[in-house]
MARSENU-593184 format. One line per 10 residues: for each residue y, x, z negated of N, C-alpha, C, O, CB. Coordinates in Angstrom, 3 decimals. Glycine has a CB too. Layout:
// MARSENU-593184
Y:X:Z:Y:X:Z:Y:X:Z:Y:X:Z:Y:X:Z  ...
END
This chain:
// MARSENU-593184
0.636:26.752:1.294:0.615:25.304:1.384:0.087:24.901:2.758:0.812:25.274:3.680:2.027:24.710:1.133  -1.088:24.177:3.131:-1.621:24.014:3.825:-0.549:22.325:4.358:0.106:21.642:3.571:-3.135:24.235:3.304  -0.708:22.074:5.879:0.042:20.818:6.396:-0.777:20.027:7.309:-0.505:19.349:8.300:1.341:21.179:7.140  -2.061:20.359:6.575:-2.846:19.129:7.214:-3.602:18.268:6.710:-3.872:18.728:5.600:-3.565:19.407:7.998  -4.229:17.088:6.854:-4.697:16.316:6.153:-6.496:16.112:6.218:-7.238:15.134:6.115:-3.877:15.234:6.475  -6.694:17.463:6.424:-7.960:17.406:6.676:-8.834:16.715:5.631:-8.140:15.947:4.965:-8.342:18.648:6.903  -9.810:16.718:5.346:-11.162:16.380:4.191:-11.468:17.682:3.405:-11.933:18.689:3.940:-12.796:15.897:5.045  -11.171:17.574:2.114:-11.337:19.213:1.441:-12.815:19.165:0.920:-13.018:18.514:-0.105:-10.116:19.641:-0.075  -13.714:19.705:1.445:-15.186:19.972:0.889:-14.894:20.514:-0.321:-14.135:21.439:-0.612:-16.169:20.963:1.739  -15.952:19.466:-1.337:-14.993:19.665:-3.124:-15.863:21.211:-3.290:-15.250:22.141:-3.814:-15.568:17.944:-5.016
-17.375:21.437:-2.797:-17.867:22.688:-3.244:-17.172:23.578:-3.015:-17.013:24.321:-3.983:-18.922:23.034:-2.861  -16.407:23.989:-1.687:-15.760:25.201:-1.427:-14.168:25.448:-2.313:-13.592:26.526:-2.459:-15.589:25.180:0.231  -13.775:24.258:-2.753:-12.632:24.302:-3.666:-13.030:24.759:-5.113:-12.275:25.325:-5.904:-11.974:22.905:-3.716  -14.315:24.427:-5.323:-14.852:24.977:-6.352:-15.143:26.314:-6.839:-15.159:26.783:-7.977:-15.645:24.545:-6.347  -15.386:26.845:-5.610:-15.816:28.143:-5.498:-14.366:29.208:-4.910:-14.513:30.334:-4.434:-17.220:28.063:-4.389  -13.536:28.773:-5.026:-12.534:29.511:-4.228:-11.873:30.347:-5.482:-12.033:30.029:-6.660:-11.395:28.438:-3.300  -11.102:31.471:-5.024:-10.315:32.251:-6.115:-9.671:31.395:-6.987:-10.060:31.399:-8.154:-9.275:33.167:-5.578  -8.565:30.497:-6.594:-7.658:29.913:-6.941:-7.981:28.272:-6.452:-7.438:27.764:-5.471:-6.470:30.661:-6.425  -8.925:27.593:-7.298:-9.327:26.013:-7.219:-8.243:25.180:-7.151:-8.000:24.191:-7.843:-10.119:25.500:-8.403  -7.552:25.712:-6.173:-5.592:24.395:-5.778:-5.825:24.476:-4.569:-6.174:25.510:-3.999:-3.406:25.039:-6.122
-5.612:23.106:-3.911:-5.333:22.933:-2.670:-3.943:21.977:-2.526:-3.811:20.811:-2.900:-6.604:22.369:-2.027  -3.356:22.492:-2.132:-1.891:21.998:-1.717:-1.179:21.556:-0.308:-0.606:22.143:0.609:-1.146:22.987:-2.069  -1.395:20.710:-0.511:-1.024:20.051:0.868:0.572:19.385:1.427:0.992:18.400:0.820:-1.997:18.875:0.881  1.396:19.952:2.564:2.407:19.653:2.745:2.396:18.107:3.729:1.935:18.266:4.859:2.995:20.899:3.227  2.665:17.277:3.528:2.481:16.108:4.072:3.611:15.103:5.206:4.201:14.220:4.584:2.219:15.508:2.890  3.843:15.145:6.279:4.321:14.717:7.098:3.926:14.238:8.810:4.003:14.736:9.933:5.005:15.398:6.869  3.510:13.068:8.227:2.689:12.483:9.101:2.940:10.435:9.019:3.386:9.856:8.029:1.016:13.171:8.577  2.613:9.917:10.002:2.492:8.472:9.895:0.714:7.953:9.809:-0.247:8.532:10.314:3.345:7.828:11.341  0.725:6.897:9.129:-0.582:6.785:8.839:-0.586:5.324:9.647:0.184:4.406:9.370:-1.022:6.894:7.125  -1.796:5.271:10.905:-2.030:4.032:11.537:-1.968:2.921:10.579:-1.083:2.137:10.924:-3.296:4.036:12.218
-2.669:2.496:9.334:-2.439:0.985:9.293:-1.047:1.026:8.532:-0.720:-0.136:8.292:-3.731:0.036:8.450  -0.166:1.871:8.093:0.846:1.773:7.595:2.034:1.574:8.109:2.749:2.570:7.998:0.865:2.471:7.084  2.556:0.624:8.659:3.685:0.721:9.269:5.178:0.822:9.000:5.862:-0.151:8.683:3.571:0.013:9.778  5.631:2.027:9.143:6.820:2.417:8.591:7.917:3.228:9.457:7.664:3.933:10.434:6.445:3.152:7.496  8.712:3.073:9.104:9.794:3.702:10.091:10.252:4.991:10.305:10.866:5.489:11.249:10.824:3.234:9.891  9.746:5.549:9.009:9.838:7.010:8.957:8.106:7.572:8.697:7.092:7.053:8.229:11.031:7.470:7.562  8.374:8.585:9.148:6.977:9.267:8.666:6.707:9.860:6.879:7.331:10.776:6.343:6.873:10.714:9.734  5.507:8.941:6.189:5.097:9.733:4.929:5.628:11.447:4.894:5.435:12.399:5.651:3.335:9.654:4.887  6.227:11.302:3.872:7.021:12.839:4.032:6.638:13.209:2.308:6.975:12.284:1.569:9.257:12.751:4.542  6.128:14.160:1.733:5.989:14.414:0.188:4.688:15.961:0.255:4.498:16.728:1.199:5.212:12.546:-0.792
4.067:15.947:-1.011:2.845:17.076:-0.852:1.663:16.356:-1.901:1.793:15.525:-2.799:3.413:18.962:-1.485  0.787:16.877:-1.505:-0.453:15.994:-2.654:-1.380:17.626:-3.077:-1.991:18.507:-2.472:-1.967:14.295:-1.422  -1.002:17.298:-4.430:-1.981:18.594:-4.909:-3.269:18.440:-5.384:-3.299:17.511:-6.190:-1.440:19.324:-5.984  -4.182:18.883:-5.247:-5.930:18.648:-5.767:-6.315:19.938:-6.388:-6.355:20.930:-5.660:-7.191:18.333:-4.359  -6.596:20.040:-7.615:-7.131:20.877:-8.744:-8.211:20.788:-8.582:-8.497:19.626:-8.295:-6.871:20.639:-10.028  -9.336:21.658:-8.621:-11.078:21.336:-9.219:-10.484:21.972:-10.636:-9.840:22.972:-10.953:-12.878:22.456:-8.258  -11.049:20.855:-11.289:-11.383:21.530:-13.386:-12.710:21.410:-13.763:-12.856:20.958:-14.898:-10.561:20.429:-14.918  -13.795:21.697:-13.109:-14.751:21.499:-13.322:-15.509:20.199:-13.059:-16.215:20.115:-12.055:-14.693:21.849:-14.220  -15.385:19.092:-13.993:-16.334:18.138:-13.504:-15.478:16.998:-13.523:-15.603:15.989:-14.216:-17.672:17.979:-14.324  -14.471:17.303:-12.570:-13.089:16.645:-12.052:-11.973:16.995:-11.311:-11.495:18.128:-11.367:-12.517:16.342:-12.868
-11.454:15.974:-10.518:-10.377:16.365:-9.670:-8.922:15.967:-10.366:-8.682:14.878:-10.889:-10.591:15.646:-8.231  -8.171:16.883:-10.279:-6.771:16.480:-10.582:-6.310:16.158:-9.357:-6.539:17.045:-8.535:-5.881:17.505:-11.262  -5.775:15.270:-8.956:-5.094:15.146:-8.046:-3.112:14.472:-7.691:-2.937:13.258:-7.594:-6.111:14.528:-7.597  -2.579:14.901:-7.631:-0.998:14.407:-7.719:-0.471:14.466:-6.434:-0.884:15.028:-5.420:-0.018:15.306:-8.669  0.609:13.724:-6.673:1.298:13.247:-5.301:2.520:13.259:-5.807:2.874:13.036:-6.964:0.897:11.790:-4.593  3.547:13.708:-4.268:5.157:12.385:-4.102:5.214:12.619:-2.819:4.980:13.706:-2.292:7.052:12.706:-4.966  5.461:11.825:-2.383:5.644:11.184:-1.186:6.775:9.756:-1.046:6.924:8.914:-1.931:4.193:10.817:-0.851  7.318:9.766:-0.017:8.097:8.417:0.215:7.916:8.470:1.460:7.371:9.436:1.994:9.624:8.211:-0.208  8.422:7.259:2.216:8.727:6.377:3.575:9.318:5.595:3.665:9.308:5.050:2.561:8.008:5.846:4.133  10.109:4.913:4.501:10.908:3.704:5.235:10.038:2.900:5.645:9.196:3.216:6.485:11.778:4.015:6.419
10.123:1.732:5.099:9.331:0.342:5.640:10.205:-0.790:5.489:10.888:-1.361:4.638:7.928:-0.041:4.797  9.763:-0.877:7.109:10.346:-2.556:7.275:10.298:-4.061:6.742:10.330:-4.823:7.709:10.036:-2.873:8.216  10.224:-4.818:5.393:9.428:-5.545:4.965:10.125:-6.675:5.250:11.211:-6.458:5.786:9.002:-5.306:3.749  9.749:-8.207:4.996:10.437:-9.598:5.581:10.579:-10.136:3.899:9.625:-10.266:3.133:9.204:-10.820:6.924  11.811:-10.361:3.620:12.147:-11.250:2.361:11.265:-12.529:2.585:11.139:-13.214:3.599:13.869:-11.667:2.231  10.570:-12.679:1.083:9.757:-13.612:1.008:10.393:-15.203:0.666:9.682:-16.198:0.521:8.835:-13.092:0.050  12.117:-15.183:0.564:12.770:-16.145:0.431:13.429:-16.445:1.468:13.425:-17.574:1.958:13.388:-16.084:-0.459  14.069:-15.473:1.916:15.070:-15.880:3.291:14.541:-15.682:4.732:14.986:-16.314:5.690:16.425:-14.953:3.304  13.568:-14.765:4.811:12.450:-14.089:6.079:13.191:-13.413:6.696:12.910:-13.356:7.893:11.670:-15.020:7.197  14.473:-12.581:6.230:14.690:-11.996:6.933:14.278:-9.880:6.981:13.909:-9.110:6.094:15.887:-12.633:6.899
14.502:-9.735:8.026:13.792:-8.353:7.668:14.862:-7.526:7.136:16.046:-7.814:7.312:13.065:-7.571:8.958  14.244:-5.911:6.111:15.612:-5.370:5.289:13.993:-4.003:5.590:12.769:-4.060:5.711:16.515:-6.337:3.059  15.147:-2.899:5.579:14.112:-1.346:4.935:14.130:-1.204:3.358:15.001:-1.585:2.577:14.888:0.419:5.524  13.154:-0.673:3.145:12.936:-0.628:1.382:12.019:0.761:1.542:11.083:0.859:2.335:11.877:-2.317:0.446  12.474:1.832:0.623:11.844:3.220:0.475:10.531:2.963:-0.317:10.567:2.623:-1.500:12.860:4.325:-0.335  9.659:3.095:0.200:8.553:3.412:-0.711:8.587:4.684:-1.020:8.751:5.635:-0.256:7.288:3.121:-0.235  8.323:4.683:-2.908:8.020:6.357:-3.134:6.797:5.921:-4.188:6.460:4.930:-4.835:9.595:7.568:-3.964  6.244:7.596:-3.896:4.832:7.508:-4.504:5.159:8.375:-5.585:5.799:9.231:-4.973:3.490:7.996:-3.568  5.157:8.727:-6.745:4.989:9.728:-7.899:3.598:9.578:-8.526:3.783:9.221:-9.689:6.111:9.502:-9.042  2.501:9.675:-8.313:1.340:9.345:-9.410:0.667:10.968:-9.443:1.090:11.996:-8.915:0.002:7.872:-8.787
-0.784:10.681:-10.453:-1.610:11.571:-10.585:-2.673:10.813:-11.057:-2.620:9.838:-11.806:-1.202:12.630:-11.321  -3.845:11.452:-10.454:-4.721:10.791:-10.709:-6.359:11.642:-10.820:-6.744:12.295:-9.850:-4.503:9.769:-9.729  -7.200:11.541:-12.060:-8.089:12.169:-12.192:-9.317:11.306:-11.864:-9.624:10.187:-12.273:-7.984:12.728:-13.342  -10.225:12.536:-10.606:-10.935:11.759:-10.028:-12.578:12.431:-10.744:-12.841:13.626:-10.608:-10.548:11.804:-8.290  -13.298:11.715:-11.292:-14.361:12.387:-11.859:-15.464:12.578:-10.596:-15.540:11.903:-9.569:-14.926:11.520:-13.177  -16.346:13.799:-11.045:-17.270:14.210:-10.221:-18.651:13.694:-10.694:-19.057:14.106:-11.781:-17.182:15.641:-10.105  -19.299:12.959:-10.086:-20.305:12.491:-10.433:-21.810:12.409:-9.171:-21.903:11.668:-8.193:-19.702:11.226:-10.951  -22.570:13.197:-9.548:-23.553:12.971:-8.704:-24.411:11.429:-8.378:-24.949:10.844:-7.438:-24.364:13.911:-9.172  -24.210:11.302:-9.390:-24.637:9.720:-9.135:-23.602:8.717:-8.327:-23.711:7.490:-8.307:-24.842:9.009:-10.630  -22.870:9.268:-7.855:-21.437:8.526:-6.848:-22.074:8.318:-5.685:-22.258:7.196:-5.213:-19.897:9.563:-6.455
-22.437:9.362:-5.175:-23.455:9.809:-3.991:-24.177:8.289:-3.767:-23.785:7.613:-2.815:-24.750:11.249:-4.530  -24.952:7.906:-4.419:-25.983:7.107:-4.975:-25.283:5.989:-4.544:-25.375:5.347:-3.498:-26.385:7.225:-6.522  -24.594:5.861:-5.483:-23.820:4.076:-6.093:-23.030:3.847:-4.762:-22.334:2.839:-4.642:-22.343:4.066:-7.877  -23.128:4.749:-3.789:-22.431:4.584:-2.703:-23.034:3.487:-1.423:-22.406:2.670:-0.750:-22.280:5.985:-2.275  -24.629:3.878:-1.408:-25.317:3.253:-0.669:-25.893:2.757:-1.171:-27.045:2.937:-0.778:-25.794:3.614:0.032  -25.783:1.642:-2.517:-26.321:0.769:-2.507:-25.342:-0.516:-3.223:-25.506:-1.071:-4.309:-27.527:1.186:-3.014  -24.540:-0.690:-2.433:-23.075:-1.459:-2.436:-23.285:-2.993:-3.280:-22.371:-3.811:-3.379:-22.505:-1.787:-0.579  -24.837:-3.217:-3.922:-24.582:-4.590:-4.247:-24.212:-4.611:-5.105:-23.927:-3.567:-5.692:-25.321:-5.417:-4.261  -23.952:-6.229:-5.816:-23.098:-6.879:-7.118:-23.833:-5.978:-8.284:-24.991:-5.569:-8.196:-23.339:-8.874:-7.397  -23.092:-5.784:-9.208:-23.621:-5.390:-10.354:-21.995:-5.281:-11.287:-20.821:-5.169:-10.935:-24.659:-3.851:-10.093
-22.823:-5.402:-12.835:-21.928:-5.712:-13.632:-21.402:-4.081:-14.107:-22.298:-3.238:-14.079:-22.547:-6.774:-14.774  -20.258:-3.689:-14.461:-19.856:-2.323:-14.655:-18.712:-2.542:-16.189:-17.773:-3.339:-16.183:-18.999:-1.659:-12.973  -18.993:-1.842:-17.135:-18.544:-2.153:-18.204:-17.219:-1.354:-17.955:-17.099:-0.522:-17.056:-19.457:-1.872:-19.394  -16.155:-1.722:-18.921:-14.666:-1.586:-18.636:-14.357:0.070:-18.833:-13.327:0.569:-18.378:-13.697:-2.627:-19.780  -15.297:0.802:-19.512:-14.752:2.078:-19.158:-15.554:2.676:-18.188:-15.898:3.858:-18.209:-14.607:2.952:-20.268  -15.829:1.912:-17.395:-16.471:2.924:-16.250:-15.750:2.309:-14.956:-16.392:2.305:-13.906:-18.399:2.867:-16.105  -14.353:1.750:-14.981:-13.798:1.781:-13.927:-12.891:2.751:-13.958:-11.866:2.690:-14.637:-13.376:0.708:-13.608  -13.272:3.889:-13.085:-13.111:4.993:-13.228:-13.017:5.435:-11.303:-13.490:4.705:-10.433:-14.346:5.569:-14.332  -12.377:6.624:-11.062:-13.376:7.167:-9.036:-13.716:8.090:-9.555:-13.277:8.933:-10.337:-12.507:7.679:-7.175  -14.624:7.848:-9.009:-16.147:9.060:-8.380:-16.033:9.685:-7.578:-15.431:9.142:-6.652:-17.412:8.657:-7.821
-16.381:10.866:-7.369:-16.967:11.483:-6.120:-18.104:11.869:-6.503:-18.574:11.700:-7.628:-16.266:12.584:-5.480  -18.691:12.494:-5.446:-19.922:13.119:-5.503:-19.607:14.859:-5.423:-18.846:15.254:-4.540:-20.877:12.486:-4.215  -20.227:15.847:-6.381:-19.544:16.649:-6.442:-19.790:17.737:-5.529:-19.309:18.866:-5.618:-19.489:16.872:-7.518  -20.717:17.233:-4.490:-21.321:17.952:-3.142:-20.404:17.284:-1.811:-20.822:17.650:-0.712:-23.243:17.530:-2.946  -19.260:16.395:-1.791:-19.040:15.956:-1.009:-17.423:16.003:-0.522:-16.657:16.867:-0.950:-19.644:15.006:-1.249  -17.145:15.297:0.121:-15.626:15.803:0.060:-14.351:14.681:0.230:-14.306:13.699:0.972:-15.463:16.893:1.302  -13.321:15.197:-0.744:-11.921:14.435:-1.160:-11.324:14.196:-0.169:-10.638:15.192:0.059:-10.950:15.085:-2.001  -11.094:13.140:0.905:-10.014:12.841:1.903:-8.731:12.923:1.653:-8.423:11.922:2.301:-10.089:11.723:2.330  -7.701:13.313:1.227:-6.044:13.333:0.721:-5.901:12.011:1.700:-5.480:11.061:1.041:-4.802:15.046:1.183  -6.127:11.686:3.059:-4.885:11.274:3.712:-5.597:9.386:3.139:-4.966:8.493:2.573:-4.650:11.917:5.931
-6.367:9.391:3.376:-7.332:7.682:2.509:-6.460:7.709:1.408:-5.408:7.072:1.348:-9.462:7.756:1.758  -7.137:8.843:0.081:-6.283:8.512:-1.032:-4.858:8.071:-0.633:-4.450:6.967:-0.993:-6.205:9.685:-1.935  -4.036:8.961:0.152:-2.396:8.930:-0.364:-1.969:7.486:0.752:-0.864:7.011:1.011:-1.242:10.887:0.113  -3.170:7.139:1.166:-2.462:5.812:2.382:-2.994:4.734:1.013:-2.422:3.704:0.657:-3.594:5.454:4.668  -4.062:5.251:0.504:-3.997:3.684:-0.597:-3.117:3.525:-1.756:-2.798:2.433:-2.227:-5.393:3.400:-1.394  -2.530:5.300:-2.435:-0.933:5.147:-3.294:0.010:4.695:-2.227:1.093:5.201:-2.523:-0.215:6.771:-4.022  0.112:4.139:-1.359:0.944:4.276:-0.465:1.250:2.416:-0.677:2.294:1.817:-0.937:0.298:5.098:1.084  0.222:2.048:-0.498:-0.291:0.664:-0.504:0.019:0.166:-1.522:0.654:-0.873:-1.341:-1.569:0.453:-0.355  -0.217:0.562:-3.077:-0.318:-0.110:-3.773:1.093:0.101:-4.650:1.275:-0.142:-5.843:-1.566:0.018:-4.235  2.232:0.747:-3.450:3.523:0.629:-4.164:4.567:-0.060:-3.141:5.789:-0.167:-3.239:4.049:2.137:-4.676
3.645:-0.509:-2.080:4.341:-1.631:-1.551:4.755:-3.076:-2.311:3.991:-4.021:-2.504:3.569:-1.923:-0.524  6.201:-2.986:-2.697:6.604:-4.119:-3.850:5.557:-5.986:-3.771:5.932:-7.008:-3.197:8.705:-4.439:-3.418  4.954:-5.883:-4.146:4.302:-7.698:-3.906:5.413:-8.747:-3.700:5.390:-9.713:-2.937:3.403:-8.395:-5.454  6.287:-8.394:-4.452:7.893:-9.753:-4.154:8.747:-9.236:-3.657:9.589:-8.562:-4.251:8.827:-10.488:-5.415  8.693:-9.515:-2.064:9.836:-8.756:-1.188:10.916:-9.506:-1.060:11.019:-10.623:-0.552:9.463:-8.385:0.218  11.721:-8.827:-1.553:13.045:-9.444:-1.940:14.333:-8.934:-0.953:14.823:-7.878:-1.353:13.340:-9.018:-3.550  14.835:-9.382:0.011:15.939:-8.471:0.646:17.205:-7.998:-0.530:17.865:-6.963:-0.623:16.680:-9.434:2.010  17.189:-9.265:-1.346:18.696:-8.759:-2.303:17.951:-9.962:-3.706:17.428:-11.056:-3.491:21.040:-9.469:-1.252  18.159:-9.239:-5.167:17.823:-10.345:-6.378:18.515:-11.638:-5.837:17.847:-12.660:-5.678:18.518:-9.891:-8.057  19.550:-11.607:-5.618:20.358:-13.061:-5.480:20.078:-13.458:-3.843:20.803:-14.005:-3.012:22.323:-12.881:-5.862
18.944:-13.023:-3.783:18.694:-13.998:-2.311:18.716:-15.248:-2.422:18.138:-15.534:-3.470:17.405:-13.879:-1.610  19.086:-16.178:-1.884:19.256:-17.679:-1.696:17.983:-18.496:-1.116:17.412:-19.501:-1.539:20.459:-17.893:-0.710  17.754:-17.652:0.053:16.490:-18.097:0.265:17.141:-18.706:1.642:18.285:-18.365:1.945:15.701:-19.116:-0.977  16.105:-19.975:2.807:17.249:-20.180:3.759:17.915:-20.931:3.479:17.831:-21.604:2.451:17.089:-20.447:4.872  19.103:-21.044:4.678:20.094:-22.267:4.270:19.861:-23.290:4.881:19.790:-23.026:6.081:21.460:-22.112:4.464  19.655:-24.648:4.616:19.460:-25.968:5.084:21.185:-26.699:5.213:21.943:-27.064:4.314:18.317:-26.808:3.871  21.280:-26.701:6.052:22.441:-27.616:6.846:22.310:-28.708:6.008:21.198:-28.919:5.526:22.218:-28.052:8.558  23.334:-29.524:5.712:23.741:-30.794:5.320:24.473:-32.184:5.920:24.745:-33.257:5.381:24.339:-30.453:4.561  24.691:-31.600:7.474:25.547:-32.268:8.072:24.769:-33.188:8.726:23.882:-32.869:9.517:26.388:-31.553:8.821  25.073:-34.374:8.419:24.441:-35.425:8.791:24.770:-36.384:9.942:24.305:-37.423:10.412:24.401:-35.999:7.824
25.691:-35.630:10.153:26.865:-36.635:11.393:25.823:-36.062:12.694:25.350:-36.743:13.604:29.271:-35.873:11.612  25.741:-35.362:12.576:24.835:-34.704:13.620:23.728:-34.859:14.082:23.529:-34.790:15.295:24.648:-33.815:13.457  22.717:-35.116:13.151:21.880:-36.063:13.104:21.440:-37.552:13.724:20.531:-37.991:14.429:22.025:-36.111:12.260  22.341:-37.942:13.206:22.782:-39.313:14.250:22.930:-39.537:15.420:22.392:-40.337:16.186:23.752:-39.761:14.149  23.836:-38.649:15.562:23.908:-38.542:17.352:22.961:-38.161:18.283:22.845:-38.531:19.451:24.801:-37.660:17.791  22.085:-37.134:17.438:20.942:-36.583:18.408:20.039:-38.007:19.081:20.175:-39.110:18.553:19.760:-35.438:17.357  19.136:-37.804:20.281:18.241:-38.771:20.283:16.983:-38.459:19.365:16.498:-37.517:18.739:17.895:-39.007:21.652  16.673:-40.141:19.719:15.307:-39.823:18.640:14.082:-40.046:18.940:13.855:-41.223:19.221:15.278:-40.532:17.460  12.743:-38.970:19.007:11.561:-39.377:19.641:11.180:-40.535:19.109:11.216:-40.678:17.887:10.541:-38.474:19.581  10.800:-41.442:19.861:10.520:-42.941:19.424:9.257:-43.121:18.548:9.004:-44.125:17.883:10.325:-43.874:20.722
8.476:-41.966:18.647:7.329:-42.111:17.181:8.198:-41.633:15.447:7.557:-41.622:14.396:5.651:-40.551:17.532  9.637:-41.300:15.526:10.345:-40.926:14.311:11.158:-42.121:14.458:11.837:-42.037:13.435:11.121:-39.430:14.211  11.625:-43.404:15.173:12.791:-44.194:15.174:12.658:-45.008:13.853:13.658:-45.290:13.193:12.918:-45.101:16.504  11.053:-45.485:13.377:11.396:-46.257:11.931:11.553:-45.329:10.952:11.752:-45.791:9.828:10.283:-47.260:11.382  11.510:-43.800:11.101:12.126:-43.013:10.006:13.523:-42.585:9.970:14.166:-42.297:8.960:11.465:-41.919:9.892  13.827:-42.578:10.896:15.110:-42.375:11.187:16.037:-43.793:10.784:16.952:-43.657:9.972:15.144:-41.951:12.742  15.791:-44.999:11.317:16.006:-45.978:10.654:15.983:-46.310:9.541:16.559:-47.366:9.282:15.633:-46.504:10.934  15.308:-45.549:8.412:15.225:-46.083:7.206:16.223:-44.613:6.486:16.828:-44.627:5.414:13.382:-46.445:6.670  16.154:-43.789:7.186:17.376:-42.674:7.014:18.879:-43.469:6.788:19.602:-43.741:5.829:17.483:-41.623:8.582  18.893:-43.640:8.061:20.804:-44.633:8.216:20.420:-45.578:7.006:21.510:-45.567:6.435:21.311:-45.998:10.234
19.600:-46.405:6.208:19.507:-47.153:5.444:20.025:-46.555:4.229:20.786:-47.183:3.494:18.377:-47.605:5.473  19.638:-45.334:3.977:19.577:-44.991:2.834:21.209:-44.017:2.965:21.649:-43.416:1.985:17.985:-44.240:2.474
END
């Protein structure tokens, strides 16, 4: 089991006795900010004219409840697998980045099958895309609390560009 996150050149995985590369993973990834270091292994198969690739991994991240703002840790864990096809024409479609229409089964990844699989890109973008979208510190978050006390209010002074709102406050 290899423990680094190097770039695996897909030809030489191809050509090797045993086409597994296994990677032990414990490391922090710059744009990811987390409290513990990515800790898991990511395995990459060549099957010919495709990559198997699997993961688990977890981390500690700090996230801000999107109701109350306050901050809470939440484990990210990764379990996926994912088959990456080899395509010489990837190479290609690479450098020439404009709009074009792509029919629904060809959203698919590519590589190029002369080129080589990054693990630590892939497993920082599973990483990403199991960061929860509705950060919640607790289901029954409340959200903040707004004071009701109004006595208080009153007494404060009042900047004189708010006095006819404030005035029509005591009215009501």
């Amino acid at each position: 089991m290899v423990s680094n996150m190097d770039a695996i050149y897909i030809p030489q995985l191809a050509q090797a006795s045993k086409p597994v590369e296994e990677i032990e993973v414990k490391e922090f990834f710059p744009d990811l900010n987390t409290l513990t270091p990515v800790r898991g292994n990511i395995r990459v198969e060549h099957r010919g004219n495709f990559l198997q690739v699997t993961a688990k991994a977890e981390a500690i991240m700090t996230l801000t409840c999107n109701r109350c703002l306050q901050q809470y840790n939440n484990r990210v864990l990764v379990d996926t697998s994912e088959i990456i096809w080899l395509d010489e024409q990837a190479e290609v479609e690479e450098e020439f980045l404009a709009e074009k229409e792509v029919a629904l089964d060809e959203l698919v990844e590519t590589l190029s099958p002369y080129g080589y699989f990054h693990p630590s890109g892939w497993l920082y973008e599973q990483m990403c895309l199991e960061i929860p979208q509705r950060q919640l510190c607790d289901e029954k978050c409340t959200g903040i609390e707004q004071k009701q006390n109004t006595d208080i209010d009153i007494d404060k002074p009042v900047d004189s560009r708010w006095a006819s709102l404030q005035s029509l406050k005591k009215q009501l």
